[in-house]
N, C-alpha and C positions, 0 to 999 in steps of 0.2 A: 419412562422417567416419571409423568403422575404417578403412576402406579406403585412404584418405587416410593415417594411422597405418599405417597395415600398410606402404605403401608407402615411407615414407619411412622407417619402422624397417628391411628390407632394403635399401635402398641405402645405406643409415647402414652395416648389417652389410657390404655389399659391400665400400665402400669401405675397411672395417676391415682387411678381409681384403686388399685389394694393399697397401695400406701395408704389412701386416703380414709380408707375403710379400714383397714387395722388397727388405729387407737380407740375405736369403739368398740369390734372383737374385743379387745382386751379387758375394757370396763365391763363386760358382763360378767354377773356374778355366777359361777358355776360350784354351786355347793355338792355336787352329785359326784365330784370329780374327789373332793378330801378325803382321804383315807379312815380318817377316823373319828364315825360317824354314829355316836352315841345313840342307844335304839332302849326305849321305854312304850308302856301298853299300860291298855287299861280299855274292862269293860263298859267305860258309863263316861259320861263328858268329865273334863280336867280341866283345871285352871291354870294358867302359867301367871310367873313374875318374872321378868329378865329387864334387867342393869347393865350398864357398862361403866367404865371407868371414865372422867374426862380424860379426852388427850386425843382420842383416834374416831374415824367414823367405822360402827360395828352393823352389821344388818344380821338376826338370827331366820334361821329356815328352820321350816317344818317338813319335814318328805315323809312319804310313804312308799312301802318298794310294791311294784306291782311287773310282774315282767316282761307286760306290752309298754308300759311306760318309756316314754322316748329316752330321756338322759340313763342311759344302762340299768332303766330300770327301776329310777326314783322318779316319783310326782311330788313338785314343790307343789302343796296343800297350801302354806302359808307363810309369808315373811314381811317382816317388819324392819325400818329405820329404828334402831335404838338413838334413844337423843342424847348428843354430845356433851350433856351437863352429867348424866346418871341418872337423870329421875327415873324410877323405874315405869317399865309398861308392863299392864297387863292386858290377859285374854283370855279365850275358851277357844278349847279342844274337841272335838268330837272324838268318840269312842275310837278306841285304833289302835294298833302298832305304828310309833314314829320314830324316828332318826331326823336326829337335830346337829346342825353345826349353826356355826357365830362368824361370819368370816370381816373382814377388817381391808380396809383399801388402805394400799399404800400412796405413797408421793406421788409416783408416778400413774394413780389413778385404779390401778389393777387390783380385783378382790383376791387374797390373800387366805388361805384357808390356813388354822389356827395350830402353830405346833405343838401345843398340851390343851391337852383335855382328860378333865376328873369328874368323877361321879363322885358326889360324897352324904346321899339320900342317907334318909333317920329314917326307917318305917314308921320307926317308935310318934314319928312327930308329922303322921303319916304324909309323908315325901312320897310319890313317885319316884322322882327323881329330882336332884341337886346339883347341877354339872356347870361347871367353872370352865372357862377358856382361857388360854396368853398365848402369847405372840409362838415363843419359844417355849417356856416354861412357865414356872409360877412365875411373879404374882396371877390371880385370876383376875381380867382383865372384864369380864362379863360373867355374871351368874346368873342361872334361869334353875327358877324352881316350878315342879309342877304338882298338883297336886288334885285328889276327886273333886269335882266341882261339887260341893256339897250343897249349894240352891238347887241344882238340879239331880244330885245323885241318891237324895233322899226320897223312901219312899213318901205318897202320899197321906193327909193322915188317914184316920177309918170314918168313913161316914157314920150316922149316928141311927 
């Protein structure tokens, strides 16, 4: 009869414990998992600018794919809170190939990977890349541009 008690007071505890532990599962953000997952390069460091819109909280990632990399493959390199007013933030890229997503928590806490995404880079105005997120569709909800870092991408001058 303990025994009987005993066992079903641990599986009573068991099950406490994933419940319990499943609404944090879910707040991690898994950017590696979105389908479509914009991919820009460049031989020399790069600056980015990314915005978001009031209204939602946005975090952008930086990956890189590498095929020992744990999540199938992508290493989050770098990710940011974008702040809830839009001011924009910037920053600097090391040389690389990246794939970038914007993903968005919803009500219920859970990050949300974004259902459009556009590229709509100027070389002309030399963009790397210029890539808008929204929820579902347009409007773009986040812009992030990037671009050579040109404090660092220039050569040195000539010594005299």
């Amino acid at each position: 009869m303990k025994l009987l008690k005993l066992a079903k007071s641990a599986a009573l505890a068991s099950a406490i414990a994933i419940v319990a532990t499943a609404p944090s599962l879910a707040a991690e953000a898994r950017p590696w998992l979105c389908r479509d997952k914009p991919v820009f390069s460049y031989d020399r460091s790069m600056e980015y600018s990314v915005a978001a819109q009031p209204g939602r909280q946005w975090r952008i990632f930086f990956m890189q794919f590498s095929p020992d990399a744990a999540h199938d493959g992508f290493q989050v390199t770098n990710s940011r809170e974008l702040p809830p007013r839009g001011d924009p933030l910037t920053g600097r890229l090391d040389p690389g190939r990246y794939f970038t997503v914007a993903l968005y928590r919803s009500g219920s806490g859970a990050w949300i990977c974004p259902g459009y995404t556009h590229d709509d880079r100027n070389p002309g105005l030399g963009e790397l890349s210029k890539l808008c997120y929204g929820e579902d569709g347009p409007p773009c909800l986040v812009n992030l541009t990037v671009k050579p870092d040109h404090n660092l991408a220039q050569p040195p001058p000539p010594t005299p």
